[in-house]
C-alpha positions as CSV (number, residue, x, y, z in Angstrom):
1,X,12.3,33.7,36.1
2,X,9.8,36.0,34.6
3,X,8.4,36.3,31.3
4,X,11.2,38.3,28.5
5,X,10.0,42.4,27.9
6,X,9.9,40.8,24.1
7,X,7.0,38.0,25.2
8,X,5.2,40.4,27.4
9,X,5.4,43.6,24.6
10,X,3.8,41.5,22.0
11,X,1.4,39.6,24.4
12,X,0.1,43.2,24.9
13,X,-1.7,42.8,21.9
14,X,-4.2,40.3,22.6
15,X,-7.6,40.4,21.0
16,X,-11.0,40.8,22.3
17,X,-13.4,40.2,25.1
18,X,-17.2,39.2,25.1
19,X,-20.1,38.5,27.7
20,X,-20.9,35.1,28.7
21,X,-23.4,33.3,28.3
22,X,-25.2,30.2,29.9
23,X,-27.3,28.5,27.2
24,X,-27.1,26.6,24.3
25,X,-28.7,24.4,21.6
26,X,-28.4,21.0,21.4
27,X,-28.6,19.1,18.0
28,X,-29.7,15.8,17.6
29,X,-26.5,14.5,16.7
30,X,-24.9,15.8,19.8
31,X,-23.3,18.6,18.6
32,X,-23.5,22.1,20.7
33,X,-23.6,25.4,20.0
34,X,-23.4,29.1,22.6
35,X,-26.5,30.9,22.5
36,X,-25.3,34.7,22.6
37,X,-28.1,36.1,24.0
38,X,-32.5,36.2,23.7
39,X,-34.3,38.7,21.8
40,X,-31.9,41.4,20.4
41,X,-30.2,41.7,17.1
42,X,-27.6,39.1,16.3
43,X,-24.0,39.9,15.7
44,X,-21.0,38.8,14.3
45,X,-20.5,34.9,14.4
46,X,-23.2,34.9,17.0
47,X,-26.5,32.6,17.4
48,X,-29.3,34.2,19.0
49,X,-32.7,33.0,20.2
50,X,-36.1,34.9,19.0
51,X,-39.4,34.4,20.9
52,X,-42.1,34.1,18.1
53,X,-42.9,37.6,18.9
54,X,-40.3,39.0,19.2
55,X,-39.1,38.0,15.2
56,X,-42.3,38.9,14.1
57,X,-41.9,42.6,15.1
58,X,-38.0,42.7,14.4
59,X,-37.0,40.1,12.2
60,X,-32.7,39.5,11.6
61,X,-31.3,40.8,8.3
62,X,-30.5,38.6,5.4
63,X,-26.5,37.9,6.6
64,X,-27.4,34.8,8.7
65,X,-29.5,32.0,8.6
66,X,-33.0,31.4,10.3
67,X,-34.4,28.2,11.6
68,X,-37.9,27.8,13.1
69,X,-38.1,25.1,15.7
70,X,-41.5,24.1,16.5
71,X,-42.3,21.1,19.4
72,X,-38.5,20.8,19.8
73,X,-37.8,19.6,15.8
74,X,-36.2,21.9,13.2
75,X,-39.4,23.4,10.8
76,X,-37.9,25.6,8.7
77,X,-34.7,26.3,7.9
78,X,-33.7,29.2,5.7
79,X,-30.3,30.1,5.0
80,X,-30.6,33.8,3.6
81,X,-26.8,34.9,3.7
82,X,-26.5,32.0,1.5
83,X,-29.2,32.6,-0.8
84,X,-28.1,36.4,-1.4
85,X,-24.6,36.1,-0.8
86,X,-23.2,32.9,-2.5
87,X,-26.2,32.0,-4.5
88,X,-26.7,36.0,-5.6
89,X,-30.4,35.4,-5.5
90,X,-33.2,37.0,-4.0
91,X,-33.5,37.7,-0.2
92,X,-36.2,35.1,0.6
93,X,-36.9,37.1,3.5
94,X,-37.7,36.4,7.4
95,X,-39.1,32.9,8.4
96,X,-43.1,33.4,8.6
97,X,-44.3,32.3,12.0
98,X,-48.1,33.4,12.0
99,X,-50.3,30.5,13.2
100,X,-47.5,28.0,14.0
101,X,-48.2,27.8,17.6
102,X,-45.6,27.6,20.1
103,X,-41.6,27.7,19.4
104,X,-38.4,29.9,18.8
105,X,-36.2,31.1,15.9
106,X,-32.5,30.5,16.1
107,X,-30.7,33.2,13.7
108,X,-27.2,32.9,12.9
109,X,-24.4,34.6,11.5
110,X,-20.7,33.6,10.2
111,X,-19.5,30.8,12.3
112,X,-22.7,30.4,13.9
113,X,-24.0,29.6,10.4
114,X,-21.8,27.1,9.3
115,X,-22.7,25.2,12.3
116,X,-26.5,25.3,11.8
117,X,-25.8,24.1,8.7
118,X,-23.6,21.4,9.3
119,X,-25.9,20.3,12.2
120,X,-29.6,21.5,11.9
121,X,-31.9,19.9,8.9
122,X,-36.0,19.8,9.0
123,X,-37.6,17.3,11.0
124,X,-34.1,16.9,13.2
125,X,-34.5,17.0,17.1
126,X,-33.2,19.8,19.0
127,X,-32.8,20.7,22.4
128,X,-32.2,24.1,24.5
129,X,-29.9,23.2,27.6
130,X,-28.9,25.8,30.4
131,X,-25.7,25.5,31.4
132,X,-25.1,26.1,35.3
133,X,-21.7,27.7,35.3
134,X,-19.4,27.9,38.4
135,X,-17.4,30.8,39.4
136,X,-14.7,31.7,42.0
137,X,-14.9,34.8,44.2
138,X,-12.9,36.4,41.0
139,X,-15.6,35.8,38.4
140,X,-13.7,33.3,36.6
141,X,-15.5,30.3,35.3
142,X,-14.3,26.9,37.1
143,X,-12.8,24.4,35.4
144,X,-14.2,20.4,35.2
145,X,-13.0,18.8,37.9
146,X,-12.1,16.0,35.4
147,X,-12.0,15.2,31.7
148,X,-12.3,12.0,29.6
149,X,-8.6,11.2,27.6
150,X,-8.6,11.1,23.7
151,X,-7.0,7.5,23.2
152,X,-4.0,7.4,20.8
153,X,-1.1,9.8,22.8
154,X,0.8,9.5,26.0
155,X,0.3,13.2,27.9
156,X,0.1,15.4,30.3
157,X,-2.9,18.3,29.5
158,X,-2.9,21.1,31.7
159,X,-6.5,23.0,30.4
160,X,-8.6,25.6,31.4
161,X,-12.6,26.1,31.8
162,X,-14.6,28.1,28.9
163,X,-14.2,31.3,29.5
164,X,-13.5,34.6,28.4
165,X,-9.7,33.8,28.1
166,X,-7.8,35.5,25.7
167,X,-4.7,33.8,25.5
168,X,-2.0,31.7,27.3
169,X,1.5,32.1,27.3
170,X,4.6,30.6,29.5
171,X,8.3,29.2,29.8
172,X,9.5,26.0,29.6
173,X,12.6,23.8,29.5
174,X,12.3,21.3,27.0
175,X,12.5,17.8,27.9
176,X,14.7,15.4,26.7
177,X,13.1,12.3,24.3
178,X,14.2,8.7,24.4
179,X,12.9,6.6,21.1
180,X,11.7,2.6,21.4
181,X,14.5,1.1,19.3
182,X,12.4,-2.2,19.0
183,X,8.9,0.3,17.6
184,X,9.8,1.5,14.0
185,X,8.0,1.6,11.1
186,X,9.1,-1.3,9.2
187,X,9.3,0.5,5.7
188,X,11.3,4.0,6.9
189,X,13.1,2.1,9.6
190,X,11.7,5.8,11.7
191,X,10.6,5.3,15.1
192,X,6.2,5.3,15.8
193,X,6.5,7.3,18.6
194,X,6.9,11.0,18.7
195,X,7.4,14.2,21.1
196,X,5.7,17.4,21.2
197,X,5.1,20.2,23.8
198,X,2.6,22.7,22.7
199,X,-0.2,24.7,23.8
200,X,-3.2,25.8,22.3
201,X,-7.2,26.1,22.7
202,X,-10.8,25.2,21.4
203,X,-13.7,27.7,21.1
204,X,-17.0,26.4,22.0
205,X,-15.9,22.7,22.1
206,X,-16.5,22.3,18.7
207,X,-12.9,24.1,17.1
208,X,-9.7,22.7,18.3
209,X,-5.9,24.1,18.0
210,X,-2.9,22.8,18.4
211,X,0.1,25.4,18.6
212,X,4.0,24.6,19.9
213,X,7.3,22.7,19.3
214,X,7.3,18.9,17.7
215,X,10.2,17.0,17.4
216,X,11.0,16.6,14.0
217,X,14.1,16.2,11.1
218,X,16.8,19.3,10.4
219,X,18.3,20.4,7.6
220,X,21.8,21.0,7.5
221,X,23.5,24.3,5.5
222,X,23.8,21.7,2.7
223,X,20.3,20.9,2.6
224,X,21.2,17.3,3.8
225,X,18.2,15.8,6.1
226,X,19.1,14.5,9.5
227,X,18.5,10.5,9.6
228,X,16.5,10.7,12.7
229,X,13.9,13.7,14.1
230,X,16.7,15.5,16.6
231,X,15.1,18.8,17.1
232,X,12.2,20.4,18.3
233,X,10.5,22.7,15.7
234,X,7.3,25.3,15.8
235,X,4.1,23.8,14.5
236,X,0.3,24.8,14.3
237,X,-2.8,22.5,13.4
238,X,-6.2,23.7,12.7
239,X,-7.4,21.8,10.2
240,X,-4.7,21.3,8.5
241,X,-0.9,20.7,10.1
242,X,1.2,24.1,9.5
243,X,4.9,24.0,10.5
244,X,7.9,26.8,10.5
245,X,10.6,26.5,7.7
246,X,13.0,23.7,8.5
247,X,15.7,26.1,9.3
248,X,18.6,26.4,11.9
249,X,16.9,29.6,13.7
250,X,13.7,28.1,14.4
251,X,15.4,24.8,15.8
252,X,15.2,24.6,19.6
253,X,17.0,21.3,21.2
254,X,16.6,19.3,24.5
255,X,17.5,21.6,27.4
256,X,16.8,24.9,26.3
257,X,14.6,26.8,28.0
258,X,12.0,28.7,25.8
259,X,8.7,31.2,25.8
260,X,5.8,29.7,24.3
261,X,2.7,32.0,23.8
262,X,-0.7,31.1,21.8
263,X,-3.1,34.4,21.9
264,X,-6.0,35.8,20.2
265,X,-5.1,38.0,17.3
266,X,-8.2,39.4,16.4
267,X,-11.9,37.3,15.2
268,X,-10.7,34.1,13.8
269,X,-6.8,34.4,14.4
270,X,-4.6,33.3,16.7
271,X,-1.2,34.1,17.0
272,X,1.7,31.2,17.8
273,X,5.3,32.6,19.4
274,X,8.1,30.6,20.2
275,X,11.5,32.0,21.6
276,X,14.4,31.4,23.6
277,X,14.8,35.2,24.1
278,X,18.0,35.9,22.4
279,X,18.5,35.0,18.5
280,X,15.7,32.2,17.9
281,X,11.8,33.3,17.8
282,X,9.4,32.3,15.5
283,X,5.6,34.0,15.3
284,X,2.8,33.7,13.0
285,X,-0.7,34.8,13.1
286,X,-2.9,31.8,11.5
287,X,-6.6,31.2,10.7
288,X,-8.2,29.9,13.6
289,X,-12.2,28.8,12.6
290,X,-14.8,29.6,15.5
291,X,-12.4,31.9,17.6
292,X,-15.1,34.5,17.1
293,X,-16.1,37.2,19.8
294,X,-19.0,35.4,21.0
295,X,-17.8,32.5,21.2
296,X,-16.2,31.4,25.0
297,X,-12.8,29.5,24.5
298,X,-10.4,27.3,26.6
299,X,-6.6,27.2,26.4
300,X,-3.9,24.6,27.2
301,X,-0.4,23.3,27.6
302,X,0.7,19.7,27.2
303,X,3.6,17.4,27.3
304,X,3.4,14.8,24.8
305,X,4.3,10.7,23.4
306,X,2.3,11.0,20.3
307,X,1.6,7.6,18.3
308,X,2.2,7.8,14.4
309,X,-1.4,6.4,13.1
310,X,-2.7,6.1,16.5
311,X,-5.3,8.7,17.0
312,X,-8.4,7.3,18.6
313,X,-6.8,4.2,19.5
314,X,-5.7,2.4,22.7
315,X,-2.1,3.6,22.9
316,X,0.7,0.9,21.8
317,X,3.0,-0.4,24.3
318,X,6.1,0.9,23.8
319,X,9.3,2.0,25.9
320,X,9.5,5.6,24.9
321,X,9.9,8.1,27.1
322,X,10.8,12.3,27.7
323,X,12.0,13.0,30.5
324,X,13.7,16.5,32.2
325,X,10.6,18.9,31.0
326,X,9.8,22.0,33.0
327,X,7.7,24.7,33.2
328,X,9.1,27.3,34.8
329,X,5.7,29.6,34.7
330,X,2.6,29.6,33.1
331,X,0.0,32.8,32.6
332,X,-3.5,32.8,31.3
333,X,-4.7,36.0,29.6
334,X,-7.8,37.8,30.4
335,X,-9.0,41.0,28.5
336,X,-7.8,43.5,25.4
337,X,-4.7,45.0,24.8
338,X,-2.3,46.3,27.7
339,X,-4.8,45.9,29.7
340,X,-5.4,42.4,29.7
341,X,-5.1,40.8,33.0
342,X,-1.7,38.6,33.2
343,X,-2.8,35.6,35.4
344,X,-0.9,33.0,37.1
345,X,-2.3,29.4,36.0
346,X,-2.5,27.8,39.4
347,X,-3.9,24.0,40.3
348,X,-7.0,26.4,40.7
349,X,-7.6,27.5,36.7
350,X,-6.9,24.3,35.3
351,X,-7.8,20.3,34.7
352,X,-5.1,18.2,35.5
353,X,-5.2,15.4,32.4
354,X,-2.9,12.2,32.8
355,X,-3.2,10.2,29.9
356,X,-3.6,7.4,29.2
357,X,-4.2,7.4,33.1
358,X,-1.7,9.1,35.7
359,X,1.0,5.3,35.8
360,X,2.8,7.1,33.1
361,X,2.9,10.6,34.1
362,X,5.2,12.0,36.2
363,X,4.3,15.3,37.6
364,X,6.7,16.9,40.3
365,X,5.5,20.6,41.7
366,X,8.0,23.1,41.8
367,X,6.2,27.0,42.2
368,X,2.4,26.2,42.6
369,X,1.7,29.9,42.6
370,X,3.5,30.4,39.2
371,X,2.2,27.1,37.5
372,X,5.9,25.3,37.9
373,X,6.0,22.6,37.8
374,X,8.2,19.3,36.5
375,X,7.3,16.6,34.3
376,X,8.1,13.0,32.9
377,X,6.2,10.7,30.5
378,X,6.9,7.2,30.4
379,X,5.4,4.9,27.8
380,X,6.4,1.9,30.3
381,X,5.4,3.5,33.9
382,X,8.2,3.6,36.5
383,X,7.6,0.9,38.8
């Protein structure tokens, strides 16, 4: 089966492309940030490292924020796009660096900003790191050969390296989910255990997304709620959780096989679609903070048990399970336009995550080369 003309026309459209890069700054709460580049003009969303000498004789422009780090701790730190442009107050011009001896300047702009802010204050410790990135013989960036599990869910996370992906996109047949009878919340009588199948992404580690089908209540044509959460429905979370209309069109049920995309829609958007290729599809383009051109992003898919309450936590026993899932193929995208590159995500592009650890995932192989593949989660593994 191969992607619908409808997915692959509007998958055309994907957003932009931008260079890597290999360093970054390290704050001393832990937090990192890309540096785009040394010693040229800064651009949009981007952090850029000065050499005193270099700021001296060209100095940013007032739309970002400067910070002077001397002996590896944050000096000065002057925040002129806020000062002119929120504050409405006088530029207070370029950080002076005669006679401070040896250091940099780190000059930011949009996102880039927000995070110096949140992160960088005077007298706080930073660190410049160079990041040793591994490629195949195609130029892509490899992808960890493991990563830790975020307690709290049951799951199966299929996720690339950082990289100048612009999008991911693929078909699936949605699984069928079996609620704990003896785990429900003992006001709402609803069960604590959930189902979701989704993809989405996270630019420079520090902005996550989460973009697909949860299984939630209906609403019949009489506005009557279903007692129980019988259908799967389109979500998106940023920072805030986002869901289609409850509506019989965007309602897609155990069985059906749909097309699932999450793509870059231009700087700071992403754009969700959900179909089943004939008279259900649902898209939306949605904010999406720190999905900036500069900024090197990683996409996912993943098959879900989500714990009500339990984010963080060891999960909670419990005999849930969904069971019949299938993705039939999977893409990554790579470039602008109808030219992007439409490329198969093999064993080879991706981290295979089992969560809480692999006794409860079931993973079955079915067209390596197209990223097929089956799979089962069992909140009690399968003996």
């Amino acid at each position: 089966m191969r992607l619908s003309l409808l997915l692959m026309t509007i998958l055309a459209f994907a957003g932009f492309v931008q260079a890597q890069n290999s360093t970054e700054i390290i704050a001393e709460n832990g937090q990192k940030h890309k540096i785009a580049a040394k010693d040229r003009q800064r651009g949009n969303d981007e952090m850029v490292y000065y050499t005193l000498a270099y700021y001296k004789k060209n100095p940013a422009n007032q739309s970002g924020i400067d910070v002077l780090v001397i002996d590896n701790k944050v000096s000065v730190v002057q925040d002129r796009a806020g000062a002119v442009y929120l504050e409405k107050k006088s530029d207070p011009g370029a950080v002076k660096v005669d006679g401070t001896g040896k250091g940099f300047i780190l000059s930011a702009n949009g996102e880039a900003r927000k995070w110096v802010l949140a992160n960088l204050k005077p007298g706080s410790e930073v660190k410049v790191n160079e990041v040793v990135i591994t490629k195949n013989a195609a130029g892509e960036v490899v992808p960890a050969a493991s990563i830790p599990c975020f307690a709290g869910a049951y799951y199966r996370k299929a996720v690339t390296s950082f990289d100048v992906w612009t999008g991911i996109a693929g078909i699936v047949k949605l699984g069928a989910p079996k609620v704990d009878e003896d785990r429900l919340n003992p006001q709402t009588k609803q069960p604590l255990d959930n189902f979701s199948v989704y993809m989405g992404g996270n630019a420079g580690g520090n902005y996550e997304v989460d973009a697909g089908l949860a299984w939630e209540f209906t609403v019949d044509e009489n506005g009557k709620r279903s007692e129980r959460r019988n259908a799967f429905r389109p979500f998106w979370r940023t920072k805030t959780w986002n869901a289609a209309p409850a509506q019989k069109e965007y309602y897609f049920y155990p069985g059906e096989t749909v097309q699932m995309a999450v793509l870059i829609a231009g700087s700071g958007k992403l754009r969700l679609i959900i179909s089943d290729g004939k008279a259900k599809t649902f898209q939306t383009d949605f904010d999406a903070e720190g999905f900036a051109p500069n900024v090197m992003r990683q996409f996912k898919r993943v098959n879900a048990i989500d714990q009500f309450g339990n984010e963080g936590k060891p999960v909670q026993p419990t005999k849930a399970q969904v069971t019949g899932a299938e993705w039939l193929q999977t893409i990554l995208l790579r470039g602008e336009g109808a030219a992007a590159k439409q490329i198969p995500m093999d064993k080879t592009r991706f981290t295979d995550m089992r969560c809480a650890d692999e006794s409860y995932i079931v993973v079955a192989p079915t067209d390596a080369a197209k990223g097929a593949e089956k799979i089962d989660i069992y909140g009690t593994p399968k003996k």
